[in-house]
N, C-alpha and C positions, 0 to 999 in steps of 0.2 A: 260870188258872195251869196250867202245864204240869204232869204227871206224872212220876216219873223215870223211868218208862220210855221215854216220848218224850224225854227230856233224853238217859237214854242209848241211842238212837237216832240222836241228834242227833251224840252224840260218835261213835259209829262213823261214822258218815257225814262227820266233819273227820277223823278218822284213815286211812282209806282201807283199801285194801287191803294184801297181802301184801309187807313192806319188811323188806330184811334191810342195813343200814347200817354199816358199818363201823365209825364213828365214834360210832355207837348205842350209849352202856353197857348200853342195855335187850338189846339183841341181836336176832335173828329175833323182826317183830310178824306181826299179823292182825289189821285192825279194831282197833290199839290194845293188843292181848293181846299182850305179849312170850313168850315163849320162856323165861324164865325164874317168871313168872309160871304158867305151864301146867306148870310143872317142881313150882312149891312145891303147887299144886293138883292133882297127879299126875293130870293129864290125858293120857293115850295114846290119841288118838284111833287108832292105827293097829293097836294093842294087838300093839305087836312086844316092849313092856318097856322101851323106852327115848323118854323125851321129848326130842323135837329138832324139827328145821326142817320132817321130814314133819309133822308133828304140827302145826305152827304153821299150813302150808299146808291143812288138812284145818276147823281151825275155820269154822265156818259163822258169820254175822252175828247170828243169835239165840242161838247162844253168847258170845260176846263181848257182846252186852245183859247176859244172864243174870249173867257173870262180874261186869261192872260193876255191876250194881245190887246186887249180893247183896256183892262184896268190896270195892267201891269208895265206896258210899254209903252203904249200911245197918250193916257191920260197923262202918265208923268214925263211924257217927252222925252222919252228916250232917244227919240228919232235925233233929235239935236245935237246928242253924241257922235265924238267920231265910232266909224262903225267898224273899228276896231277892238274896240270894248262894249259895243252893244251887245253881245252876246253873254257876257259875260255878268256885267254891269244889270241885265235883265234878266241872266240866272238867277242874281242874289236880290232884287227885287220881287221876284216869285219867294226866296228862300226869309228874308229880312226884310222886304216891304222898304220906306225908304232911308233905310242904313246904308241900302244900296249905294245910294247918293251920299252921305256923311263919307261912305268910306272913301271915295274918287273925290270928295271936296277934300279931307282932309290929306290926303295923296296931295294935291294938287297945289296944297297951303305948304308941305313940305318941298314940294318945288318951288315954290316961292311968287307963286301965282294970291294973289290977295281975297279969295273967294271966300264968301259966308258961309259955314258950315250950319245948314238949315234944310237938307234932306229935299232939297227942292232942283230939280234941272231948271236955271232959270238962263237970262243972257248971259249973265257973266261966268256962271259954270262954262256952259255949253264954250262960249269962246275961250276961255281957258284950256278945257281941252283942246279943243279942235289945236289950239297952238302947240300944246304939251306933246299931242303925237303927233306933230307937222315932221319934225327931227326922226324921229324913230319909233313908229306907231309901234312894232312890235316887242319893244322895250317899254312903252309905254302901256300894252297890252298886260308884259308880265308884271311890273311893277305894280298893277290894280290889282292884279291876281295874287300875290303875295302879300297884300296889304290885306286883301281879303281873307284871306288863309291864316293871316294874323291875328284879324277881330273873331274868328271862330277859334283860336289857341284862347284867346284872354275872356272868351264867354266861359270857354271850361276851366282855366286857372279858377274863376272867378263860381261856378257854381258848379257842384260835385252831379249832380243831374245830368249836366249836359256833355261829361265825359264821356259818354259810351257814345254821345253821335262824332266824338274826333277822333276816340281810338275803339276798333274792334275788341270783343269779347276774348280775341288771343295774341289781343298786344299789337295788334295791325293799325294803319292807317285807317281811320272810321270815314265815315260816309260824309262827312264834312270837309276834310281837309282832302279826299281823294277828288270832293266834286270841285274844290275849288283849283287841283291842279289840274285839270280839265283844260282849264284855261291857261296853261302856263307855261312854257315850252320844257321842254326835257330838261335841260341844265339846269332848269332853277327848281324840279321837284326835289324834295330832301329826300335821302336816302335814307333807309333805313336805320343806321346808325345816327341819323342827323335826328331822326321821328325819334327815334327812344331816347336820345339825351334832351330832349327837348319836353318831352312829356314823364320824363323821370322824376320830377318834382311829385306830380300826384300821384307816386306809391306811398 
């Protein structure tokens, strides 16, 4: 079983380097780290007094570890999760902050588990799960990863902006829907005919 510091390793290493996006509500990243992110963490790396895009360019890669494990998985207790979905579950916490959580609450309300959808790992989440993948964690692993791959389909239905992060620039699986099959085992990636009838709508 992996650690989360190699998990978050792993996520710097799908987030890349220094991207300042237009279309980004996060705004100037590093490895993942927005710009406004290092703003609520009053990080100045430049120590001029003001956090901005110097600032975002200056982060180093074991900063951006350090941020994620301490603000991204441990503050919001991740740990509480079975750890069959922490990896996964604290990708899209790095990617969506805690949608993460809405989207494994509202999984879990479709299973018929009684949880509050409020972005929050609290006891009744955290037990829920644990019981949902007692049965069959790795059914239970892809079923979040498909939910997940879902809520990024119905961000691009829903705003023409954010279609180029689900589908590449030649009609491919975009950087969204490929990170979320990451987590998903082979039978349930959609195949390429599955991806263009699916995203045929936005021509």
């Amino acid at each position: 079983m992996q650690t989360v510091r190699q998990i978050a390793t792993e996520i710097v290493g799908r987030e890349g380097g220094f991207v300042d996006d237009p279309d980004d509500p996060g705004g100037a990243t590093n490895y993942g780290v927005s710009v406004h992110t290092m703003r609520r963490l009053g990080l100045d790396l430049s120590g001029d007094g003001v956090v901005d895009r110097t600032d975002v360019r200056r982060l180093s890669k074991a900063q951006a570890i350090g941020i994620f494990v301490r603000h991204y998985f441990e503050l919001p207790r991740l740990r509480l999760l079975p750890q069959v979905v922490q990896p996964s579950v604290f990708d899209m916490y790095v990617n969506a902050g805690a949608q993460a959580v809405r989207i494994l609450q509202r999984l879990l309300r479709e299973m018929g588990f009684g949880v509050v959808v409020d972005g929050v790992v609290g006891p009744q989440t955290a037990r829920a799960s644990q019981s949902a993948a007692k049965s069959d964690p790795v059914k239970f692993a892809d079923a979040y990863g498909v939910a997940r791959r879902n809520y990024y389909f119905r961000l691009a239905d829903r705003r023409l902006a954010f279609r180029k992060y689900a589908r590449s620039r030649v009609g491919s699986k975009g950087g969204w829907i490929r990170r979320a099959e990451e987590f998903v085992s082979p039978p349930y990636h959609l195949t390429d005919a599955e991806f263009q009838k699916r995203v045929s709508r936005w021509d």
